[in-house]
C-alpha positions as CSV (number, residue, x, y, z in Angstrom):
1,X,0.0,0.0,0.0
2,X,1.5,3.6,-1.3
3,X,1.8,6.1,1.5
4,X,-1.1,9.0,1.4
5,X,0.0,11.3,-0.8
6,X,1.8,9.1,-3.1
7,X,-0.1,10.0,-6.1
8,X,-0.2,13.6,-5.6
9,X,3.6,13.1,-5.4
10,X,3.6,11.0,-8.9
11,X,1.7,13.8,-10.7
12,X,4.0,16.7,-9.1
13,X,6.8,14.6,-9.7
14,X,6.3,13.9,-13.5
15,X,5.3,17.7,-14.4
16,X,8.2,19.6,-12.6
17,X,10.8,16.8,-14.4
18,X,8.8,18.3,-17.8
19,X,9.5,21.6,-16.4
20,X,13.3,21.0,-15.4
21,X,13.4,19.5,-19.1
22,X,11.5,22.6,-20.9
23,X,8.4,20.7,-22.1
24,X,5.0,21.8,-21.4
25,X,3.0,20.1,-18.9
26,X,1.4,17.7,-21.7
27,X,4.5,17.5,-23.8
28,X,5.3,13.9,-24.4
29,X,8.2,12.3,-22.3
30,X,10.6,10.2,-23.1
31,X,12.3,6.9,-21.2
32,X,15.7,8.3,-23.1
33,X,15.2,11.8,-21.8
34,X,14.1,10.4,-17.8
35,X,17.2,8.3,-18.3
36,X,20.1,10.8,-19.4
37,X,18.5,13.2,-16.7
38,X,19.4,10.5,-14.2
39,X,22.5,9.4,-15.6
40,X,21.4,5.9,-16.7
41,X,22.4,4.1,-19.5
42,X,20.2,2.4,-21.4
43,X,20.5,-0.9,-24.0
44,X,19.3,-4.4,-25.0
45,X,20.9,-7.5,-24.7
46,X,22.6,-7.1,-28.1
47,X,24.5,-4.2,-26.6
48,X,26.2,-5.9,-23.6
49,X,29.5,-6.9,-24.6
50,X,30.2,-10.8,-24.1
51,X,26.5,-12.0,-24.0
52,X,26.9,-15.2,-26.5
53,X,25.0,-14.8,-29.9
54,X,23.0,-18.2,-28.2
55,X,21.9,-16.1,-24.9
56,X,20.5,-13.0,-27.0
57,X,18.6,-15.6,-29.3
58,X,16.7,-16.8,-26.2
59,X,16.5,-13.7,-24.3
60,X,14.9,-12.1,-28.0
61,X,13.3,-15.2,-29.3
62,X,10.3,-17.4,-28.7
63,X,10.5,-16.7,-24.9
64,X,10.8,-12.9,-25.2
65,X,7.7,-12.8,-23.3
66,X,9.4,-13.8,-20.5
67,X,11.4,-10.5,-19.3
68,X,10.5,-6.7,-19.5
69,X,13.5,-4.7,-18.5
70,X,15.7,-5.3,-15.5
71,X,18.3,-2.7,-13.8
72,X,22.0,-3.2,-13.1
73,X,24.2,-1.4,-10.8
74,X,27.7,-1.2,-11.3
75,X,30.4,1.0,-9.3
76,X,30.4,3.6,-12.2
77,X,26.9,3.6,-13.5
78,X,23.2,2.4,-13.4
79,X,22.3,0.3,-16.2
80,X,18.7,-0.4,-17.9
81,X,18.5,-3.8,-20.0
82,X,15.4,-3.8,-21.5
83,X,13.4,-6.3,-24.1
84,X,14.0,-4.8,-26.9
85,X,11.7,-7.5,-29.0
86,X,8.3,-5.8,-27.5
87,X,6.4,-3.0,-29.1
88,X,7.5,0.7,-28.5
89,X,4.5,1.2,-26.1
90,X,5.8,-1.3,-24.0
91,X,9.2,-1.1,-24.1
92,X,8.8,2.5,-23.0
93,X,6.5,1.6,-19.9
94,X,9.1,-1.1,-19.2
95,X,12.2,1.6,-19.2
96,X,10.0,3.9,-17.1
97,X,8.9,1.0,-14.7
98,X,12.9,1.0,-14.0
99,X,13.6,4.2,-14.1
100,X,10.1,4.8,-11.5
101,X,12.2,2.3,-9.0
102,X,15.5,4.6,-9.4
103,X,13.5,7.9,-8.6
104,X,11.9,6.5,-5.7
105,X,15.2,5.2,-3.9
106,X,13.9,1.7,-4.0
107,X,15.9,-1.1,-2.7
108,X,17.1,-3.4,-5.9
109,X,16.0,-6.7,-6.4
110,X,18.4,-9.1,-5.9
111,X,18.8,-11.7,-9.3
112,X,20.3,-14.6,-10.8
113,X,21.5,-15.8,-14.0
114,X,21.2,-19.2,-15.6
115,X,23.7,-20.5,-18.3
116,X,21.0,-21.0,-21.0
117,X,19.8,-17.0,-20.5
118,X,17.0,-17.2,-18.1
119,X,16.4,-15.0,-15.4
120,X,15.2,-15.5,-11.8
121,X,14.5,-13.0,-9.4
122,X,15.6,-13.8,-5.9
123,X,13.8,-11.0,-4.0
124,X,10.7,-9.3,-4.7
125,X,8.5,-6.1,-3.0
126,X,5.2,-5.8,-4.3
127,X,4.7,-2.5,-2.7
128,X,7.8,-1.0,-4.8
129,X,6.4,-2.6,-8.1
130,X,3.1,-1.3,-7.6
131,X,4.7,2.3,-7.0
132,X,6.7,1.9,-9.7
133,X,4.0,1.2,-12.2
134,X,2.2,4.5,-10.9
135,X,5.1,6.4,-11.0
136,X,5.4,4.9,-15.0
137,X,2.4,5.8,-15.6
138,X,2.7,9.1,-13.9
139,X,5.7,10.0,-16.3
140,X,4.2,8.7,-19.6
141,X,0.6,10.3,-19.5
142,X,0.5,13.2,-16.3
143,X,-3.0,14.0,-15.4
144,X,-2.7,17.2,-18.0
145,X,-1.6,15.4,-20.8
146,X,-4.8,12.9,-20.6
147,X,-6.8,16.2,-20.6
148,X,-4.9,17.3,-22.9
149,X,-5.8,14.6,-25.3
150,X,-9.5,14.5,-24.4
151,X,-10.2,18.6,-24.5
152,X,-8.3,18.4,-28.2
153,X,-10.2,15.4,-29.4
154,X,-6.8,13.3,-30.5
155,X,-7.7,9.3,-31.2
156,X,-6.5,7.0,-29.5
157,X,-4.2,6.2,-32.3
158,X,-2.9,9.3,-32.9
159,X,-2.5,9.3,-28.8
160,X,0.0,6.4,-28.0
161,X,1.8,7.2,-31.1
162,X,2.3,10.8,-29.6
163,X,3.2,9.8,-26.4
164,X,4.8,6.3,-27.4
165,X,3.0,3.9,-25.2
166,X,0.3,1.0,-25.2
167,X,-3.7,1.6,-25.9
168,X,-4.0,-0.8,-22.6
169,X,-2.0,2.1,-20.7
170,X,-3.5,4.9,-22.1
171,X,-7.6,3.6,-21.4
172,X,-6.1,2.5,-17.6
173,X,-4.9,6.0,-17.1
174,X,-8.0,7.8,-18.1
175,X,-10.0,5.6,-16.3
176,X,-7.7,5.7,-13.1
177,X,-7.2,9.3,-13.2
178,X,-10.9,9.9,-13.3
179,X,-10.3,12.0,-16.8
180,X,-12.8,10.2,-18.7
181,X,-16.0,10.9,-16.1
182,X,-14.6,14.3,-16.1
183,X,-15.1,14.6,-19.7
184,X,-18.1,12.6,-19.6
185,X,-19.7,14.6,-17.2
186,X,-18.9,18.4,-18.6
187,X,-20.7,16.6,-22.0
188,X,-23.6,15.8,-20.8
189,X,-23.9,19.3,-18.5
190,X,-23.8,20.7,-22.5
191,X,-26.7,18.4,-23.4
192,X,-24.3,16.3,-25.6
């Protein structure tokens, strides 16, 4: 369970790191722009040096599914590995998902590595996953931007193209965030 105020803090949290980045309050945000703000460096498994051309087959293959993103820390620099095989939408919620754990100080997981590629985790917190998928979600589509896109009348489509992420995030965010009874509402008061 989030401590009260969490939320609030999400929103504030994702609109002054637009501001500190000169976008408006509804301006898309990028994983790659959260990440060099933060120093992290971000790639796929093709990228790490050493990983066999058998390990990157499985960890981008048939069993893709199996993985999102994961963080490393190493004595110089944070690291996001992420899945590169999944669609944009989801490979930026994934980034953000890491980068969500980073902002919030979270403790890191602790995991393990198997010879044919797999990954276990070895420690889990559901309380920091679930505020790191609000603060994700925060970061990708802020409060304004969803009334943004409903006062403007953008498609869905046109939507998570714009702000690069997955139809599935973009109805749970309007729904969460109470934008679409908002917009519901003020269209009936106008006899729509």
């Amino acid at each position: 369970m989030a401590e009260r105020g969490f939320k609030s803090w999400c929103e504030g949290t994702a609109l002054e790191l637009r501001r500190r980045l000169r976008l408006r309050n509804f301006d898309p945000l990028r994983p790659e722009q959260v990440a060099d703000d933060l120093g992290v460096t971000l790639c796929t498994p093709r990228d790490i040096p050493g990983l066999s051309p058998s390990a990157v087959r499985i960890l981008l293959g048939e069993e893709q599914d199996s993985w999102s993103a994961i963080t490393l820390s190493t004595q110089d620099r944070d690291l996001v590995i992420y899945n590169s095989a999944h669609s944009p939408g989801r490979r930026a919620n994934d980034i953000m998902h890491e980068l969500a754990h980073m902002m919030r100080g979270h403790e890191p997981g602790r995991v393990m590595f198997f010879p044919d590629g797999n990954i276990a985790l070895r420690t889990y917190d559901q309380n920091q996953e679930d505020e790191a998928n609000w603060l994700a979600g925060c970061l990708l589509l802020p409060r304004d931007a969803l009334t943004h896109i409903k006062a403007h009348g953008i498609t869905e489509e046109a939507a998570t193209r714009t702000y690069q992420v997955s139809v599935q995030l973009l109805k749970y965010r309007l729904n969460v965030t109470g934008v679409n009874v908002q917009f519901r509402r003020a269209r009936a008061g106008r006899g729509q």
